[in-house]
C-alpha positions in Angstrom: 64.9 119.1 117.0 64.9 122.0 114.7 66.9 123.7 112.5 66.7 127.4 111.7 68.0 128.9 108.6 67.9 132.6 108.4 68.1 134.1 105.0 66.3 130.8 103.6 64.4 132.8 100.8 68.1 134.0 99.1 70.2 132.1 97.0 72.0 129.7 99.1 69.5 129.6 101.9 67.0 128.4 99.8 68.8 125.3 98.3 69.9 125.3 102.4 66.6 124.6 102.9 65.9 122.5 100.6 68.5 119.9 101.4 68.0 119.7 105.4 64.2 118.8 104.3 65.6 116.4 101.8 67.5 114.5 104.8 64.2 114.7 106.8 65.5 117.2 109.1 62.8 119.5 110.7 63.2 123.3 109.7 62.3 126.8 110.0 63.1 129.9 107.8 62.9 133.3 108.1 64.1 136.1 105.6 62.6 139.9 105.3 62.7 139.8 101.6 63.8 143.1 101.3 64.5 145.1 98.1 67.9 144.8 97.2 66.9 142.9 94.6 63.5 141.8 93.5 61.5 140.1 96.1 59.4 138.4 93.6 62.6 136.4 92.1 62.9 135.6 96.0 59.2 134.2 96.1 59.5 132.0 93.3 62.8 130.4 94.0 61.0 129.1 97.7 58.0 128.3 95.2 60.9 126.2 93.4 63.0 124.8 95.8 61.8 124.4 99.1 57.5 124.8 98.4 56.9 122.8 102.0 59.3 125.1 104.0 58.0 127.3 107.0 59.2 130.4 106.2 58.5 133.7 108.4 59.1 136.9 107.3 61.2 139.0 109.6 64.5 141.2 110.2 67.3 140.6 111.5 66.8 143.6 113.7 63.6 142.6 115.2 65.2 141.7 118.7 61.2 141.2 120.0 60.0 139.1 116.7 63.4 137.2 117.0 62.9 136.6 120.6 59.3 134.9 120.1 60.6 132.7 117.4 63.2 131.6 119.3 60.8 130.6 122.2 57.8 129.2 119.4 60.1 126.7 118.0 63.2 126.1 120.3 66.1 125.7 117.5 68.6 123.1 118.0 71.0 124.3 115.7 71.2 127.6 113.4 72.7 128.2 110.0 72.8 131.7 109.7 72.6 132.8 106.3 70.8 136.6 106.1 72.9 139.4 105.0 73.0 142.3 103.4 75.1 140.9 100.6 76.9 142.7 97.5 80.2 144.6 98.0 80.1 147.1 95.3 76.3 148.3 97.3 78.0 148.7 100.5 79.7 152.2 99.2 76.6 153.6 98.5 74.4 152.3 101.7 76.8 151.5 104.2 73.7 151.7 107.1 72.2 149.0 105.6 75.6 146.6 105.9 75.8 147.8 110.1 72.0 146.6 110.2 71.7 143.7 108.9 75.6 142.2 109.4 76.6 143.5 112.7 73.7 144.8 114.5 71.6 141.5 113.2 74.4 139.3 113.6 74.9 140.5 117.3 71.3 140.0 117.9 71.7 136.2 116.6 74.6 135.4 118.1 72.5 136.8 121.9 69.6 134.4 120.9 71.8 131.8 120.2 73.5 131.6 123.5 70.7 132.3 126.0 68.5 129.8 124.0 70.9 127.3 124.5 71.6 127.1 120.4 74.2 124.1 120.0 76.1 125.0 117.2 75.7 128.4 115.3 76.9 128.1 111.4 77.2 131.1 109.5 78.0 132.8 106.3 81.6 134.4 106.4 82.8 135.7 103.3 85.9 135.2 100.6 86.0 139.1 100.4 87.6 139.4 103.6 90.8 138.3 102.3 91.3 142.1 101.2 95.1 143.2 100.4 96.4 141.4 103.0 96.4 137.5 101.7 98.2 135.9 98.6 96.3 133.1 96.3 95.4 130.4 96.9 93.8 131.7 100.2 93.8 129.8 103.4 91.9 130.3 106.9 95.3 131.2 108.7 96.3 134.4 106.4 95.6 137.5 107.8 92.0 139.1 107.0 93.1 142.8 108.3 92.9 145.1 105.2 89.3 144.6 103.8 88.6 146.4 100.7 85.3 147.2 101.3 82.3 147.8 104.0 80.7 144.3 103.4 84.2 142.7 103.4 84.6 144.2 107.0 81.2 143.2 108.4 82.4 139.8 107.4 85.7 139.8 109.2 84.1 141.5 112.3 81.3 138.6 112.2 84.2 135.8 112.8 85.7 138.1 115.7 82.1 138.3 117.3 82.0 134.5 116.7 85.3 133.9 118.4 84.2 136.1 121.1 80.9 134.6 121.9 82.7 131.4 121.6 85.3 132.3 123.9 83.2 133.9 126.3 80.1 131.6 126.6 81.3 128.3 124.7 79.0 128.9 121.9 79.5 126.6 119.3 80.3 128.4 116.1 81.5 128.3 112.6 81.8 130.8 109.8 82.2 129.8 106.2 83.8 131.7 103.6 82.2 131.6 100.7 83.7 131.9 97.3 81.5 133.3 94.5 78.6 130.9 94.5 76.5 130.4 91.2 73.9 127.6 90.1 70.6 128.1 88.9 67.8 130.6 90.9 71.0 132.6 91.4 71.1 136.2 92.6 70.9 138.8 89.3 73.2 141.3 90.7 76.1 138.4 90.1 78.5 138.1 87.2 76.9 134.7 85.8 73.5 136.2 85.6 74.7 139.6 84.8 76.8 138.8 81.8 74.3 136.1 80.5 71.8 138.9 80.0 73.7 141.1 78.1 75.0 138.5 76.0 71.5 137.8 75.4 70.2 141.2 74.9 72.9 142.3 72.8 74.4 144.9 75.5 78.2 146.0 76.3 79.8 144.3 79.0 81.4 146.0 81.4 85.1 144.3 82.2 86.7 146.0 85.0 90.5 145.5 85.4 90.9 145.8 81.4 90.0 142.3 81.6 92.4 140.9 84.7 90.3 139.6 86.8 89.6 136.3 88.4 87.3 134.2 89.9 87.1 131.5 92.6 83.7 130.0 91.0 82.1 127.3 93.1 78.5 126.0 92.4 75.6 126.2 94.7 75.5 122.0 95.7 79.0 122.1 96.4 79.0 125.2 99.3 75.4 124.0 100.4 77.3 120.2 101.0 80.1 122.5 102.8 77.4 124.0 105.2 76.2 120.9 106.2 78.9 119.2 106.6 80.0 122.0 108.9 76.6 122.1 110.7 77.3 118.1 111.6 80.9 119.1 112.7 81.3 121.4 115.6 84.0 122.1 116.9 85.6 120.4 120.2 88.5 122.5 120.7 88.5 124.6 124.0 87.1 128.0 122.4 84.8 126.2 119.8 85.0 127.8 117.0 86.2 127.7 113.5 86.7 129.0 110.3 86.7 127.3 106.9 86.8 128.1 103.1 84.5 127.0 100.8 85.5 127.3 96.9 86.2 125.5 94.0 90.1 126.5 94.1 90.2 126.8 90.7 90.0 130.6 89.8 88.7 131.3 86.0 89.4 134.5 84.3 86.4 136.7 83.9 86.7 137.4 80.1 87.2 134.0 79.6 84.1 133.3 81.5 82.5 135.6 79.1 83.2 134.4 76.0 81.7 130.7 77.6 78.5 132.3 77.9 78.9 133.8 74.8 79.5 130.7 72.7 76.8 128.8 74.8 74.4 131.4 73.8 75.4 131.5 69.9 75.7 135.4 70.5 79.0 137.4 70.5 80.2 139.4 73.7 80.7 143.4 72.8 83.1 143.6 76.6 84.1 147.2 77.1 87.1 148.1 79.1 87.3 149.5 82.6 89.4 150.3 85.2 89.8 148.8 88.5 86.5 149.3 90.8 87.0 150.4 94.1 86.2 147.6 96.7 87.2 144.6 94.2 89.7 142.2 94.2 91.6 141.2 91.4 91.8 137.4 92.5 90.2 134.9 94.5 91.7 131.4 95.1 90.1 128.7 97.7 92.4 126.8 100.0 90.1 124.3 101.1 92.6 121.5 102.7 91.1 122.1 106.4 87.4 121.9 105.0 88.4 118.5 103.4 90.4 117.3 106.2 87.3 118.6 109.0 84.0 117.3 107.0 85.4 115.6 103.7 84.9 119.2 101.3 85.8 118.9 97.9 
């Protein structure tokens, strides 16, 4: 029986990978390795971390190329992972954001019920808590007022998930992910993105004149979330569900800062900003119904 993991040459898809092999699972990737960020980086961390994976190169929007690998290798069970991923990109490219996260998603969610997929997991997203939920965040606040294009996709992904459960009794669960970082991370992030400049000696921008926070979790800890979804589907009537997955500790982001910068023996020169359109000022994990559905913490 196999398991296929989209987006398995990206940061949590590759560790994804890595840890269904580890548990002797049998499994499949595919990812497009597009250019949002360097493909190269995306090369080497499957060189790293999953070496002995099957990985195909292919888009989410290949309906044909999806098809065939659906019908070559007959998964069992899907964790999808591929997105276009980074909110502050999605004001200046929204197209690629209705590709990859709707029109892609759509196509998976087709594949997954006419190839008799069992469960579907996929990657939701802790932006979609917008303006309209209070810290700490939980699954049953409303997710209406997104604050940005990638935040929306997200939110639409879990109504298409409903629906398709709803409709066809496809398995599904989304996962909202809270600001993942661990090692073979992605550099457009605040962990890698600070840890540079402290390096190089470069200004840091600090958006919010410093009032921000975030919900960090690291990478082990929301890849033992996805499986422990992936073993868990749901058995309610429309079968599907939504869960957090987050440290529920939120750290302030100049405070993150000057860690790196006293790790690194190097001072921080931070320079002050205003608010960026599409952010949030504050992001705080409920993860009670994660814990209490496949023993999260």
């Amino acid at each position: 029986m196999t398991i296929l993991v989209t987006g398995a040459a990206g940061f949590i898809g590759a560790y994804t990978c890595r840890a269904l092999a580890a548990r002797g699972e049998s499994v499949v990737g595919l990812d497009n390795y597009n250019s949002y960020y360097d493909p190269q980086l995306k090369r080497d961390r499957v060189a790293a971390l999953c070496p002995g994976i099957d990985i195909r190169t292919l888009d989410l929007t290949d309906r044909d190329g999806l098809a065939a690998l659906f019908d070559q290798i007959r998964p069992t069970r899907v964790v999808h992972l591929a997105a276009q991923a980074g909110v502050r990109y999605s004001l200046e490219n929204p197209s690629a954001y209705v590709d990859s996260n709707l029109v892609g998603f759509v196509n998976m969610l087709e594949l997954c019920r006419h190839r008799g997929v069992q469960h579907l997991v996929y990657a939701s997203s802790s932006s979609v808590y917008g303006d309209s939920a209070t810290p700490p965040f939980s699954e049953d606040q409303r997710v209406d007022q997104p604050r940005s294009l990638y935040a929306a996709t997200k939110a639409a992904n879990e109504l298409m998930g409903y629906t398709y459960a709803q409709l066809y009794g496809l398995r599904a669960t989304g996962l909202r992910f809270f600001t993942v970082y661990g090692p073979w991370g992605r550099p457009d992030m605040a962990p890698l993105i600070f840890s540079r400049a402290v390096l190089a000696g470069r200004p840091i921008e600090v958006f919010n004149h410093g009032r921000m926070q975030r919900d960090f979790t690291f990478v082990d800890d929301i890849v033992a979330g996805v499986l422990g979804a992936l073993d868990t589907p749901s058995g309610e009537p429309v079968p599907h569900r939504v869960f957090n997955l987050g440290n529920h500790t939120p750290v302030e982001l100049e405070y993150f800062i000057d860690v790196i910068a006293q790790a690194a023996g190097r001072p921080a020169e931070k320079v002050y900003r205003p608010m960026q359109p599409g952010d949030m000022i504050r992001t705080m994990a409920d993860t009670q119904r994660a814990h209490a559905a496949f023993g999260f913490e």
